[in-house]
Each structure stands twice: as C-alpha cells, then as structure tokens.
ZATIGU-347581 format. One record per residue: x negated, y, z of N, C-alpha, C in turn; residue in three letters. Coordinates in steps of 0.001 Angstrom, whole numbers, plus 500000, padded with zeros to 6 digits. Last residue first. Example, Ala and Ser with C-alpha at 12.3 -4.5 7.8 and 13.67 -1.06 7.14 Angstrom:
<nodes>
487150497750507080486330498940507140487100500030507870Ser/486810494310507800487700495500507800486800496700507800Ala/
</nodes>
This chain:
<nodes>
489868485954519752491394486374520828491090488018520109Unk/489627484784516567489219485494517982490447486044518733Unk/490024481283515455490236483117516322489684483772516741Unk/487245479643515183488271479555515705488333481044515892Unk/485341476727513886485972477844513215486804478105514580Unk/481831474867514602483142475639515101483640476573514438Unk/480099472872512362480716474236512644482015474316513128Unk/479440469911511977479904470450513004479829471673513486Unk/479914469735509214480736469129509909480725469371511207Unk/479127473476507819478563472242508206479913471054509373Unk/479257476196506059480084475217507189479580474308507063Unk/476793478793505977477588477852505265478029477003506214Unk/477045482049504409477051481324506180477417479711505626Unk/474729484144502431475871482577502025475542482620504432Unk/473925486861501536473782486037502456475048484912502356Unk/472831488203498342473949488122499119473580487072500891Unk/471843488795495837471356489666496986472173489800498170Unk/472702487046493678473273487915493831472882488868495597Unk/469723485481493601470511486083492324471427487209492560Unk/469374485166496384468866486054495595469180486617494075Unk/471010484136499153471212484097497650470625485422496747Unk/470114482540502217469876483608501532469617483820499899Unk/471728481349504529471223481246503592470908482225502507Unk/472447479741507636472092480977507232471124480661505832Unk/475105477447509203473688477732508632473515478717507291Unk/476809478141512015476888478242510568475567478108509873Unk/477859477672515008476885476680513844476807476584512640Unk/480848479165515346479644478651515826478834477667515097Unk/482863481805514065482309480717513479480909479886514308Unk/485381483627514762484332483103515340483608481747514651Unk/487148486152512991487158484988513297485660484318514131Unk/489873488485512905489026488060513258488777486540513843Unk/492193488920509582491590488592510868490469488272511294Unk/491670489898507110491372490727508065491062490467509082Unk/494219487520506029493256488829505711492947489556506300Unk/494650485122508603495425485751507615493584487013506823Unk/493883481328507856493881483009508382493711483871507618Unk/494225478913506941495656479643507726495490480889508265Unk/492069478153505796492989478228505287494387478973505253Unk/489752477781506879490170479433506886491434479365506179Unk/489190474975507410489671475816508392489789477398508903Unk/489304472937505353490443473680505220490517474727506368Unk/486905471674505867487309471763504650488722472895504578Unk/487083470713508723486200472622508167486845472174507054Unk/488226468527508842488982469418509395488526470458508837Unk/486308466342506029486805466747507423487583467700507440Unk/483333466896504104484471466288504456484924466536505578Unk/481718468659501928481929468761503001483323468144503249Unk/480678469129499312479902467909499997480983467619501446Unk/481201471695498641481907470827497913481631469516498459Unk/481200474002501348480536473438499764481637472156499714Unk/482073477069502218482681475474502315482262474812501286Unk/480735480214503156480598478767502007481332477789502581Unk/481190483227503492481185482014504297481332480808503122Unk/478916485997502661480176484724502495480233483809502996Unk/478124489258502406478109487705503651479360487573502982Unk/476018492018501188477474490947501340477485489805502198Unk/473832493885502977474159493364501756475195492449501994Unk/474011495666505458473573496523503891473980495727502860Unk/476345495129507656475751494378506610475434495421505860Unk/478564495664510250476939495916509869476233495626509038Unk/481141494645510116480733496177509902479047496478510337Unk/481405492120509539481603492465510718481122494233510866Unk/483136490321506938482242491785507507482061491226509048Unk/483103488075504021483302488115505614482652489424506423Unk/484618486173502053483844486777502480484587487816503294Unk/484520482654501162485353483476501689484177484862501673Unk/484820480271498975483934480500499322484783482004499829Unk/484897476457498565485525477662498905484360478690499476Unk/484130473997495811483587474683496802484185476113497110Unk/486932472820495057485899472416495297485016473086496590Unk/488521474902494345488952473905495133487774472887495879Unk/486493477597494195487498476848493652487918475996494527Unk/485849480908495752485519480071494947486764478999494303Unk/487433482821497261486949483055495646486221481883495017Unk/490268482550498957489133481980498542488908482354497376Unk/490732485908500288491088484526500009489626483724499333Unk/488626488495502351488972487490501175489896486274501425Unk/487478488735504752487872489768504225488261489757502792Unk/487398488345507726487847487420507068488322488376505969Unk/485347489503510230486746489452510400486761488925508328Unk/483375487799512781483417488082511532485323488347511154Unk/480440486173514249481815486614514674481985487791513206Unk/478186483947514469478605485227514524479814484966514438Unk/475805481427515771476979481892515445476761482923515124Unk/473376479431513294473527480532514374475391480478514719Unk/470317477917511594472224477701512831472723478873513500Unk/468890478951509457468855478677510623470007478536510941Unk/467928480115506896467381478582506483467523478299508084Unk/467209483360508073467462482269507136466932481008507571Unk/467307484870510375468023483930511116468136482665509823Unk/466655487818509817465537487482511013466268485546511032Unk/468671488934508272467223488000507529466432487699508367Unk/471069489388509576470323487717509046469854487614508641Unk/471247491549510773470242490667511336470050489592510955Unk/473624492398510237472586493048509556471468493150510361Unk/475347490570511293475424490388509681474192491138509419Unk/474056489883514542474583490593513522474346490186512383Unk/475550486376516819474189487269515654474700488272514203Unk/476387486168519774476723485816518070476065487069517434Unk/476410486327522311475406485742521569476616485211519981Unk/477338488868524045477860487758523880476940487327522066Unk/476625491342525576475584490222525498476332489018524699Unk/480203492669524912478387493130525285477887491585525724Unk/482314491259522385481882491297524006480492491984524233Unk/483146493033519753482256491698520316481772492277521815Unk/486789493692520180485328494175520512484532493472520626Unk/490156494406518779489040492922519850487027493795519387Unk/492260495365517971491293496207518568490139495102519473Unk/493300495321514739492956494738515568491412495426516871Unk/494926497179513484495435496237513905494694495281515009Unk/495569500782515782494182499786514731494893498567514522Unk/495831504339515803496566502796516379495848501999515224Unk/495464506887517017494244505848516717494849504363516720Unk/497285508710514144497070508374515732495279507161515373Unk/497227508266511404496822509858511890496384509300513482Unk/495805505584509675496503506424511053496263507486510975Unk/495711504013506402495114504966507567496057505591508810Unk/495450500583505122495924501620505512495506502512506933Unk/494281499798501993494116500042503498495020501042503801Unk/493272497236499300494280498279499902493965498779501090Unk/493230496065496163492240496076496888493209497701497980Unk/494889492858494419494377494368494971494092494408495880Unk/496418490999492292495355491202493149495175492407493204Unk/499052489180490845498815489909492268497101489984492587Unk/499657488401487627498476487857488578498537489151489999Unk/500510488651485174501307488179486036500440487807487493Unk/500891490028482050500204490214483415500982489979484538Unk/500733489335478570500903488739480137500204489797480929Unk/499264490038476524500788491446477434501411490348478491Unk/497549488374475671497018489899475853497813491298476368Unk/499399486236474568498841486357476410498021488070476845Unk/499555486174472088500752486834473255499905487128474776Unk/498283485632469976497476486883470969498707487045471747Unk/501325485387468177499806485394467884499335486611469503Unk/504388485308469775503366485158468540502113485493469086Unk/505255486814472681505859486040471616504917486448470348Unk/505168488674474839504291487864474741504413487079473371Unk/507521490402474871505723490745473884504860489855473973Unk/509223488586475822509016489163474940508315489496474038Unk/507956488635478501508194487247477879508456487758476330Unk/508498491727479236507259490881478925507128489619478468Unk/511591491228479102510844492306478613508850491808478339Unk/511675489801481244512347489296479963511227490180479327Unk/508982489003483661510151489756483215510716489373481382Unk/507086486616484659507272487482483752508785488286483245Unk/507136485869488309507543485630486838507438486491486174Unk/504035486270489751504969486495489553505618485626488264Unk/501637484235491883502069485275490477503287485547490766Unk/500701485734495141501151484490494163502035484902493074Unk/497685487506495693499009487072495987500171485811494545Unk/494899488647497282495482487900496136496951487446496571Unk/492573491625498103493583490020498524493987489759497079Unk/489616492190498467490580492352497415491390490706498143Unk/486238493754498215486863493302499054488485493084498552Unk/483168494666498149483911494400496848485094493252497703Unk/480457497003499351481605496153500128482862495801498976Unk/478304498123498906478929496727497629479518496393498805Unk/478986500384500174478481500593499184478563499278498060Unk/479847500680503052480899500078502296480232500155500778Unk/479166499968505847478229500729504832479109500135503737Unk/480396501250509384480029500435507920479405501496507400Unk/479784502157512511480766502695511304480027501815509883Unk/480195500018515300479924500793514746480349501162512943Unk/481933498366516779482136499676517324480710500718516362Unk/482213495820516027480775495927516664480887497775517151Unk/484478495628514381484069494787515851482980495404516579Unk/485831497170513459484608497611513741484261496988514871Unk/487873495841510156487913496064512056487003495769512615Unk/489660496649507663488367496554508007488855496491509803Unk/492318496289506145492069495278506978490633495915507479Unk/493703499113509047492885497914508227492980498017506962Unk/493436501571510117493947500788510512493701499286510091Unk/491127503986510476491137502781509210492141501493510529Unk/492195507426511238491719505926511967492154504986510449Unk/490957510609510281492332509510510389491452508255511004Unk/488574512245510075489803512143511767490491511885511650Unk/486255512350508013487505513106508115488542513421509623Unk/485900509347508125484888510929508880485730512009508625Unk/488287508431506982487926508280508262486913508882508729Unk/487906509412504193489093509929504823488498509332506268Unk/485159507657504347485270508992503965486275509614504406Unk/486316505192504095485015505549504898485117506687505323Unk/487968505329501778488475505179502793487429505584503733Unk/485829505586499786486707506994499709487107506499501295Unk/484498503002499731483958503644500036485000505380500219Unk/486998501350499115486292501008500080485358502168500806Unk/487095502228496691488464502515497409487803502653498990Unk/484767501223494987485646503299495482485969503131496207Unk/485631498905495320483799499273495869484315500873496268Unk/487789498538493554487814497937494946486789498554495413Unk/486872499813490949487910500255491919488022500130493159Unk/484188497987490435484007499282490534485497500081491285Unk/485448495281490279484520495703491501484291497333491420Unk/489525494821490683487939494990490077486846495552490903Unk/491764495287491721490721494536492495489491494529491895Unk/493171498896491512492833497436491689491754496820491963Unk/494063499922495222493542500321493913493622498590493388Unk/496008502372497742495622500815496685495033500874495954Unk/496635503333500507495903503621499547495245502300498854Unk/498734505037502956498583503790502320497656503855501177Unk/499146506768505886498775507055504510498345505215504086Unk/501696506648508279500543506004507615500300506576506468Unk/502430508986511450502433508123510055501334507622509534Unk/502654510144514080502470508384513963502750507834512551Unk/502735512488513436501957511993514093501888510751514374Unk/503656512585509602504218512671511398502709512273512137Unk/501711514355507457502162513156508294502772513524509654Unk/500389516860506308501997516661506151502400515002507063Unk/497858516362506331498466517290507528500271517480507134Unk/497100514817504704497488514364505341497956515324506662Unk/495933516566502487497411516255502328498510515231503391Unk/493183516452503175494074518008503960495772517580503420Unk/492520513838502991492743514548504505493353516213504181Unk/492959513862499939493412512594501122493674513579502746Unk/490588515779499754492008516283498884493004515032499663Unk/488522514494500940488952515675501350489996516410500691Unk/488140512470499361488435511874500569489107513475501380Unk/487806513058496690488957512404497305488750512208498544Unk/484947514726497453486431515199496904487414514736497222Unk/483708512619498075483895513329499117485086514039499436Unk/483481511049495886484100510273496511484276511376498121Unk/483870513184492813483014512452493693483791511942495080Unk/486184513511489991485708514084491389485051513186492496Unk/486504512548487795486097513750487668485524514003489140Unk/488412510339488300486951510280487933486008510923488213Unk/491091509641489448490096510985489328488817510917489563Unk/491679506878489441491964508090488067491335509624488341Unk/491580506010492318490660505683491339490307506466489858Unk/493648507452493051492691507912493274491457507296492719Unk/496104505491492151495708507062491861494529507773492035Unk/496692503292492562496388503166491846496096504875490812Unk/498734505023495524498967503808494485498346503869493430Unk/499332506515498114497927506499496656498267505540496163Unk/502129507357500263501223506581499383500838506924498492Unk/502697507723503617502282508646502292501377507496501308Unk/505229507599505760504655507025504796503877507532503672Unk/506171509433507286506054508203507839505118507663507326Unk/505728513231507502506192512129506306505718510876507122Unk/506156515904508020506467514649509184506698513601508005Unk/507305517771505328506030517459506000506631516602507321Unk/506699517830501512507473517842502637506939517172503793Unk/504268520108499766504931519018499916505582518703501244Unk/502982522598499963503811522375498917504941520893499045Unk/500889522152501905502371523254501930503721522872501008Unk/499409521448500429500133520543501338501343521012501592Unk/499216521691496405498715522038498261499883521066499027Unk/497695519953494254498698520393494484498165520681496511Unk/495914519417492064495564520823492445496796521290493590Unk/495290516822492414494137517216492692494388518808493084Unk/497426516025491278497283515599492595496243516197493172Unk/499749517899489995498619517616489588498165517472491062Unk/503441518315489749502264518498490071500871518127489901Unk/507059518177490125505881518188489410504207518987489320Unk/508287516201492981507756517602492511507072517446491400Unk/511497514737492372510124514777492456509704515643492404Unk/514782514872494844513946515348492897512518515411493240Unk/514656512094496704514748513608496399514330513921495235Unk/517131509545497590515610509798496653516149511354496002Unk/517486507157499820518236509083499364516714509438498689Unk/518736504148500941517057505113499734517560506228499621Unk/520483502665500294519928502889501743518672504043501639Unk/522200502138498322521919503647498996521321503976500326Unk/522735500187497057523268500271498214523072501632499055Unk/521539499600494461521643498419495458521641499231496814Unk/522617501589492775523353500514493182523034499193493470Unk/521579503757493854522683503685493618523350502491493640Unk/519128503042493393519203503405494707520410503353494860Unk/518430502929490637518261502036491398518524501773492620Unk/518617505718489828520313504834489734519952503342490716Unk/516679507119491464517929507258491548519348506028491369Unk/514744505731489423515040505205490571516073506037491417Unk/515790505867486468515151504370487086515277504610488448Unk/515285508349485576516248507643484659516557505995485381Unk/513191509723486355514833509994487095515734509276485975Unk/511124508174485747511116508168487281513093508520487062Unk/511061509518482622511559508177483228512154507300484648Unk/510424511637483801511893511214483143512174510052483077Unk/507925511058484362509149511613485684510347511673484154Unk/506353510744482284506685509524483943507635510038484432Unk/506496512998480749507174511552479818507570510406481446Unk/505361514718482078506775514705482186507130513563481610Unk/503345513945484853503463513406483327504908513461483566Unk/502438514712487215502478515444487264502714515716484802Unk/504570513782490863503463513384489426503635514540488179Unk/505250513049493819504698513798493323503973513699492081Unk/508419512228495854507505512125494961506906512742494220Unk/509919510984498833510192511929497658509011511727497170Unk/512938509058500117511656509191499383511518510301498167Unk/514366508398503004514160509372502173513199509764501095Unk/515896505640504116513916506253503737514840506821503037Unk/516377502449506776516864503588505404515651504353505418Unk/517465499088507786516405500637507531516985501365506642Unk/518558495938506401518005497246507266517481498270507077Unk/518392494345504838519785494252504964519391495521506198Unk/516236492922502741515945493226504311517575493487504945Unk/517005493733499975516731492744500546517122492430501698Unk/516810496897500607517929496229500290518201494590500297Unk/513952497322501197514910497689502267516662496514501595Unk/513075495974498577513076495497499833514127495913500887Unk/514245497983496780514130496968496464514313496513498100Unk/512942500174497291514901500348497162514880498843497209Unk/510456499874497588510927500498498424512437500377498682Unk/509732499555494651509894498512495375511017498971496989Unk/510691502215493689511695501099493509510975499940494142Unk/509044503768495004510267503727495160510915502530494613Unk/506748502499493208506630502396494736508161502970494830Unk/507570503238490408507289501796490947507369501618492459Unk/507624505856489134508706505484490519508537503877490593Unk/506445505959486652508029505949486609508558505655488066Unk/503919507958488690504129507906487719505647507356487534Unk/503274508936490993504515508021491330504250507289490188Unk/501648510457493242501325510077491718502231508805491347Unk/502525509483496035501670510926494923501194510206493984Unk/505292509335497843504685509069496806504224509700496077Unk/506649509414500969505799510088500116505186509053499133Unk/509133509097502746507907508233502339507466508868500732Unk/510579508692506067510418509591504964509198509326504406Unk/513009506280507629511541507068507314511643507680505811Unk/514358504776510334514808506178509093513302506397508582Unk/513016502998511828514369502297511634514662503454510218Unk/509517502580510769510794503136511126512329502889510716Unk/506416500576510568507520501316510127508804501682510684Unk/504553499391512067504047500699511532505283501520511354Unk/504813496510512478505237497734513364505218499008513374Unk/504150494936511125503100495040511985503606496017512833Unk/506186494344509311505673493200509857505093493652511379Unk/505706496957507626506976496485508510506919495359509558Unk/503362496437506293503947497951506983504929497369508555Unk/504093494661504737502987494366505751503149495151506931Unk/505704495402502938506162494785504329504924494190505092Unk/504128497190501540505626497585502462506020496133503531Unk/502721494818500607502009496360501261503208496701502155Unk/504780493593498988503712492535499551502972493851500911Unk/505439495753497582506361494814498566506021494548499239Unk/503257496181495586503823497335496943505091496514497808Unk/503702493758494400502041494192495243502784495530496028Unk/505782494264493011505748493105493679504619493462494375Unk/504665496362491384506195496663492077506401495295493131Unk/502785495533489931502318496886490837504160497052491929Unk/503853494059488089503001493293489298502670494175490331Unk/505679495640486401506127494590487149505393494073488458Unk/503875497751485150504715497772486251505482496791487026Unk/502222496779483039502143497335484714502702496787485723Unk/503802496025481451502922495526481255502306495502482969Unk/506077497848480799506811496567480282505085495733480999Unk/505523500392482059506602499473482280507007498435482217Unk/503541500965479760502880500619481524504656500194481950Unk/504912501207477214503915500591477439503499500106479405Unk/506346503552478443506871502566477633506302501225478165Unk/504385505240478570504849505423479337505608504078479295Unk/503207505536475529502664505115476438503030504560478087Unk/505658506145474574505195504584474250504154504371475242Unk/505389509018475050506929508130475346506322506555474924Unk/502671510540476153503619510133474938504590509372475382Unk/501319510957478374501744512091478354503163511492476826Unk/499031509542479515500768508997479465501318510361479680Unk/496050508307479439496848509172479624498373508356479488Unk/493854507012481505494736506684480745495806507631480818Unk/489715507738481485491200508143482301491918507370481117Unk/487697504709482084488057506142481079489431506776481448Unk/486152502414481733486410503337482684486757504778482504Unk/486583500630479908485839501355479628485452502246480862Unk/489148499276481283487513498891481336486746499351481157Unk/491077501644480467490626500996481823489411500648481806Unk/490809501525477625490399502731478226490231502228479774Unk/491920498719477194490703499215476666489953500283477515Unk/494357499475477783493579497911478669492046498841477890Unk/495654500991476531495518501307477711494414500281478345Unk/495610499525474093494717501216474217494605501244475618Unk/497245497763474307496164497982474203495050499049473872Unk/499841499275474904499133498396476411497614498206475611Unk/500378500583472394500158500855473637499384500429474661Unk/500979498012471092499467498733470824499402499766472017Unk/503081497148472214501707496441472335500917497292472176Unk/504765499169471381504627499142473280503472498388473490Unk/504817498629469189504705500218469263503938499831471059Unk/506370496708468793505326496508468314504349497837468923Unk/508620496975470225508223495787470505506926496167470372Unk/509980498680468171509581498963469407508578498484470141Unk/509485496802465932509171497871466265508665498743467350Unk/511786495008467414510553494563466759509555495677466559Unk/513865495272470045513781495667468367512348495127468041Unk/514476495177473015513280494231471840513273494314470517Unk/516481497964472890514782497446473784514007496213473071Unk/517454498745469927517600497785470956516338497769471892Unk/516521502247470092516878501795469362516697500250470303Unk/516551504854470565517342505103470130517608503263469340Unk/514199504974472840513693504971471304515241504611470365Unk/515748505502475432514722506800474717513965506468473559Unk/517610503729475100517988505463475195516805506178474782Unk/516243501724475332517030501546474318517645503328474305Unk/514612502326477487514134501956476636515162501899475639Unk/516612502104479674515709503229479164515129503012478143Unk/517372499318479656518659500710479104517664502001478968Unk/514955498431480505515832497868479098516547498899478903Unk/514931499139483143514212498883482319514513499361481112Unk/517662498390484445517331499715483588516328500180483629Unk/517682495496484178518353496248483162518144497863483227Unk/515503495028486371514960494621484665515873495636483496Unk/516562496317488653515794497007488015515111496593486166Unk/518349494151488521519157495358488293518332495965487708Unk/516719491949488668517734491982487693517902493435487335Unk/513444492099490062515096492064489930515557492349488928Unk/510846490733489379511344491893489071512882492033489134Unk/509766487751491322510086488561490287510799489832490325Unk/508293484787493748508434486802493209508607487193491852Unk/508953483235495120508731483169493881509557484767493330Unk/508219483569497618507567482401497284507893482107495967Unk/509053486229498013507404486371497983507272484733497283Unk/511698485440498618511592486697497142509974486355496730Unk/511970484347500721511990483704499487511595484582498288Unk/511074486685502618509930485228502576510330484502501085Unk/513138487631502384512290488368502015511159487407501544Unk/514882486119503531515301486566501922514044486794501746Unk/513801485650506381514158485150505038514467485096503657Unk/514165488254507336513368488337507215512907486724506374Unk/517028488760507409516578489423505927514925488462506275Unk/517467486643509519518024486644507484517599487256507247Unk/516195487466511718516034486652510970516359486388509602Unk/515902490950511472516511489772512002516356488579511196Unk/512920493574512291514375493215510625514725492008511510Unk/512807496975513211513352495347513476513876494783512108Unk/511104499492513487512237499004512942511630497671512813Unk/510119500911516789509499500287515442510664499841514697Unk/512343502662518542511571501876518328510900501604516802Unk/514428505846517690513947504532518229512762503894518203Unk/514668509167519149513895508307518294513775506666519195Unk/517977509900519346516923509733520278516106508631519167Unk/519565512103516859519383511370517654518067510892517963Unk/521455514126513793519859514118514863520306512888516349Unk/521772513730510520522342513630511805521105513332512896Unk/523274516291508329522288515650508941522213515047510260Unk/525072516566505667525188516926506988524277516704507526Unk/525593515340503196525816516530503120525216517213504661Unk/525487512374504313526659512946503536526551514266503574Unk/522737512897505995523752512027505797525018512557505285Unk/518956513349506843520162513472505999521609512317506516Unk/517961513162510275517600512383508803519230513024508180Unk/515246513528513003516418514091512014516353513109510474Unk/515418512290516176514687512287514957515943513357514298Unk/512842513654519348514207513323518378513604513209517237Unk/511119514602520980511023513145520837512784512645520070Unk/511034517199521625512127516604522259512315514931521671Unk/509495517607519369508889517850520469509725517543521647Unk/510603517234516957509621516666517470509219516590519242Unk/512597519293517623513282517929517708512089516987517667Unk/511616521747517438511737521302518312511739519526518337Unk/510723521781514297509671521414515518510095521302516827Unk/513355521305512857512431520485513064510997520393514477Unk/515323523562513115515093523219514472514150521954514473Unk/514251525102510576514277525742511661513987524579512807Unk/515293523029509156513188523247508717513700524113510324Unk/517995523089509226517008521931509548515594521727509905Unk/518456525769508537518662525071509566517815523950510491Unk/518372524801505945517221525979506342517295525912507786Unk/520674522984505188519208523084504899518261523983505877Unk/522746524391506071522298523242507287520730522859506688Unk/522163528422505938522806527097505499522154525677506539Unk/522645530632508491521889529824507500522544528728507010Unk/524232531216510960524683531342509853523861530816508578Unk/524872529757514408523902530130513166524178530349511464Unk/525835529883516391526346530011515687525622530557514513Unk/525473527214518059523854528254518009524740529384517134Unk/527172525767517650526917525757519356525587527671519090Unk/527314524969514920528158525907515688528238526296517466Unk/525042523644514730524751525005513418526108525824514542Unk/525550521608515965524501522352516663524507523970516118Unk/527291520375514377527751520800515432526307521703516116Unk/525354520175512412526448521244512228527477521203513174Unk/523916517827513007523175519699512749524236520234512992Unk/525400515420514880525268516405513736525180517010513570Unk/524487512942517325525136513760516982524725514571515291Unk/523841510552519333523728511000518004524550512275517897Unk/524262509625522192522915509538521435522824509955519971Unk/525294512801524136525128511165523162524161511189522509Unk/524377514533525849525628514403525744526097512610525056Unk/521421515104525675521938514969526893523257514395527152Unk/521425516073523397520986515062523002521388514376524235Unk/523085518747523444523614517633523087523048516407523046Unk/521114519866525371522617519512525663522810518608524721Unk/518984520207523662518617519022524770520065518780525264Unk/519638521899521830519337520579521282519357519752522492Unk/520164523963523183520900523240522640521248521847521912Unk/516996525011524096518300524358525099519775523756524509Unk/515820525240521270515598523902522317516633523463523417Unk/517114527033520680517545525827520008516933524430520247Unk/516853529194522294517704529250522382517569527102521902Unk/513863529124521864514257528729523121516002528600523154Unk/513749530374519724513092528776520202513582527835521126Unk/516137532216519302514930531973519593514853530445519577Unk/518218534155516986518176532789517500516729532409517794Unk/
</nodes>
C-alpha cells in the first residue's frame, strides 16, 4: 500500500461526503493493519489533503477541516456566568472527596486527614518561597496541592482556554497536550468548559512523571469526562520526566500544548535549556497549534516566564501574546514583571474545611493571578498594529531624553491596576524599555482619565497623548502620568 495508493482514496471519499470512517477507507485500501496503525499511516496524507482525523466509538472519523470553533450565544453565557462567580464544580468537588476517602481509607474531612493535608500545604508554601523544588512523590503531598492548588489553577486555565477560544486559536476537534499534568487540573478544566460551552470535543493526553499525581490524574479525570458528557476522550498519560522526555515519544499534530506552572520547577536548568527542551517538543504541533505557558505571578516566576518565552521565540515560534512588538523590534524582558488578575473564586468545601480554627486563612487560596503567553508555530499574532514610520510618539527607551516633560507614546497595556482605588497604576511596554514604565492615575485626578484604562483589555494597544514623564528612583522605574488633559484612546 503506497502513498499514493492512500492519497487517491482518501481524495474519493473526501470527494464523495463530507465525513466518512477509516474503516471504510481500511476496506477500499484493503488494508490489513489494525484502524490504530492505520491511522499513523494515512495521517500525513490527510494533512496534506487539508483533512481532519479524530477518534469515535472504536472507529475514527475523517472529514473536511473546519473553521475556528464557534461557541453560540448560550454557552457563551454560561460561560460569562461561571467567570462572574467562579467555583470548582460539584462533580469535580465529589471526586475530589471520593479520592481522598479511597486513598486514606478514611472520611475526606476526618480530622487527621484534615490535619496531615495542612502540614502538607505548609511545607509546600515554604519550599515555594524559598525557591526550592516541591516534591509530590507521597500521597499527602499530592493530597495537599488538591485541596490548596488546585482549585485556583483549574479556574486560571478556564480563564486561558477560553481566551484560546475567544480569539480563534481553537478547533471544532482538538488534541491537547499536557506536560506536567501533575492530578490533571488542565484536563479537568478542559472537561469542564467544553461541557459548559455545549460545543467542541479534544482528545487530551498527558505527560508527568509523580506516580502518587497520575493515580490520582486516573482516579479524577477520566471519570470527570464520563460524566459531564464525554466530549473529552482522555488517553492513558505517559509517564515521564519533562526534561528527559523526547518528542518522538509524544503524540504529534497536537492543537494545544500546555506548561502549566512547570517550567518554573526546573531550576536546575538555565533559561536557554527551557527554551530549547519548549522548541524541540514543539515539533509535535500541528502547523497551526498553540503552545500555552503559565507561571505564577510572583516576580521571580513572572520575570522567567517572560524571559524563557523570548527565548522559545529565537527559537522560530511567534509570541502570540499578550507582548506586541509595536515597534518591530525584539524586547528586553529582564525586569519585565508582567501578570493579569482575575476575580476570586469560592472556596471549595474541602478548603472551607481546613480553613476552620486557629491560622485558617494559611489554606485559603482564592486569589486568580498569573503570569501567561501564548506561542504560534505559524506567524499568527493578536495584534499586528505597527507604530506608523515618523508618527511622533516617543520610545519607552527614550524617556530619559523626555523627564519632568509632556509627550505622547503608544503602549500595549500590560497589567490590571496595581495600585489602589485611589491612585491606579498600570504598566505598560512597547518593546523597547531597559527599565519598567507605568502609567499613573494619581489620586488628585478628577474626570473621564480617572477611569480610562478601565475597559482595556490585557495587552491591548493603547495611545496616550500628553502624558507627563517621570522618573522613580527608588524603584528605577519611569511613572507616564495622566493629567486632565491626557488623551487615552485604542489603537486601531
């Protein structure tokens, strides 16, 4: 059976309807392999005939690749309500709880248990700050990041997945890689949303390399998939070590490949390392997939992330965002300390729980912040606007020629507000700065500017005319500050 044989068969039937099934193809070709091996066989055509392939009851079914996936107004409501008061679903809270009562033999809030899962989380909070790897090789530890973690890291990949989706990145079928899954948080947001959404389907498979995480992983997101609806076909994980695993090894035209709070954990290896263990695992992407890469918002994680991404992009992926090279040249991401925010969550039973008596708040964690981007294999960007040639707005890494002066620039919006209600204070790239730029709204300031980054989104680009230029030496920063008659507006 040549190439050629299973290109001209593939194009009859694709010629015939728009869908059809391997195993009418397995009997046009009369191919005797199983429909597995089958499949890896006629994959490179079906790229190359602009088809897709995806599992279905045992069978697989190949048709004409669609468009970006669509969600319709209702899901894209549900979804909006889930974000305006985001919690941990039900289903996934109970098998939470049912793992936990199976693997310490004893009620999930037993007291004991209870007690076992605190000291956990505090070893783990400790070793974080310290900056120190966190293992989870023990059953409490593992325990521990479920009841403490995992809730806000499962609402923050929602918040990421449907950014995905929003912008067009994502597929009506996609196949979505997770490396370093640990219990399957990014799958279960993944089962989560799509099921929300009332659309799409994903094959998700996964790579970690803590047997205490992957028993847990197959105790949680399998059944999670099960029964909110099976739009999710979740493959057995590989077990592996992210640093030593090959590409080969993992399944390849992937849509979606996600770092979730992983590449910050390899300490051990300088920021070239990750960026070159990132690019050779990205030769498993479709040609129009995304690699996704989160960390948290602290300044030493967020400052990595910032700087590794740099890095996978001298590499030959594209920084889809949020960064955008207005000025067409390449940053200096060295104190680039950059991080959205999102609106708490509720505390799960399970954490309302440990919160109870003395020092409870030390197993709250209910706060959305992280620091994220996502990469292209293609060159597709979110925002491709260019500062015009001669157009008079002054570089970020020209404002010490412009202190204590009015100027414009142009700037893409790379914060919520970090200051308070009082005085807001945003910060702002345009990809030329050695040192930070914030846009100031002081506390003096009455009028329309008081609120006029309010409504833009993260990343976007913005035009500020008549900002006055200030220069903060404590923190070696440049302040832009709004004045009543600073222009705020878009950039087209």
């Amino acid at each position: 059976m040549s190439e050629r044989d299973i290109l001209l068969a593939l194009e009859r039937r694709a010629g015939e309807k728009p869908e059809f099934r391997l195993s009418e193809l397995q009997k046009d070709l009369a191919a005797g392999q199983s429909l597995e091996d089958l499949a890896g066989e006629v994959r490179p055509q079906i790229d190359r005939l602009g088809l897709t392939i995806r599992p279905s009851d045992g069978d697989y079914v190949i048709g004409r690749r669609a468009g970006p996936l669509t969600v319709d107004d209702a899901g894209r409501e549900r979804q909006a309500a889930f974000f305006r008061n985001p919690e941990v679903p039900e289903t996934i809270q109970h098998l939470i709880e049912s793992y936990i009562t199976r693997k310490t033999g004893k009620p999930w809030d037993d007291p004991a248990v209870l007690d076992r899962m605190q000291n956990a989380i505090l070893v783990q909070k400790s070793r974080y700050w310290k900056e120190q790897r966190v293992s989870y090789r023990k059953a409490y530890q593992v325990l521990g990041y479920l009841a403490y973690h995992a809730p806000v890291y499962l609402v923050q990949f929602e918040h990421i997945f449907w950014q995905i989706i929003d912008r067009g990145l994502a597929k009506p079928y996609m196949r979505i890689l997770d490396i370093g899954t640990g219990p399957g948080v990014v799958p279960l947001a993944v089962i989560d949303l799509l099921d929300r959404i009332g659309s799409a389907s994903a094959e998700v498979y996964a790579v970690e390399r803590s047997e205490e995480h992957l028993e847990a992983y197959n105790a949680l997101v399998p059944a999670a998939a099960a029964a909110m609806g099976d739009r999710v076909q979740v493959k057995k994980p590989t077990r592996g070590d992210i640093g030593e695993i090959a590409a080969g090894d993992l399944p390849d035209r992937i849509d979606i490949m996600v770092f979730s709070n992983v590449l910050g954990e390899l300490r051990h290896m300088r920021i070239e390392e990750r960026a070159d263990l990132v690019a050779a695992l990205a030769e498993q992407l479709a040609p129009d997939g995304t690699i996704v890469v989160v960390e948290p918002a602290d300044l030493a994680n967020a400052t990595a992330l910032r700087q590794t991404v740099r890095a996978i992009a001298d590499r030959g992926l594209t920084i889809h965002s949020p960064c955008s090279f207005i000025r067409g040249t390449a940053c200096n991401p060295a104190r680039c300390w950059t991080f959205e925010q999102k609106g708490d969550i509720r505390p799960p039973r399970l954490m309302e729980r440990l919160a109870e008596g003395k020092d409870g708040y030390r197993f709250v964690n209910v706060d959305i912040k992280y620091s994220s981007a996502l990469l292209r294999k293609d060159a597709r960007v979110q925002h491709a606007y260019r500062v015009p040639p001669g157009a008079k707005f002054a570089r970020f890494s020209h404002l010490h020629r412009h202190v204590d002066r009015t100027i414009n620039v142009v700037a893409a919006l790379m914060s919520g507000n970090l200051g308070d209600d009082r005085t807001k204070v945003y910060k702002v790239c345009d990809g030329t700065p050695a040192d930070p730029v914030y846009v100031v709204v002081p506390a003096t300031l009455r009028g329309q500017n008081r609120d006029a980054l309010r409504d833009i989104a993260y990343g976007d680009i913005v035009r500020f005319h008549g900002v006055l230029v200030r220069f903060n030496k404590d923190h070696g920063a440049y302040n832009l500050v709004v004045l009543p008659g600073t222009r705020v507006e878009p950039a087209a």
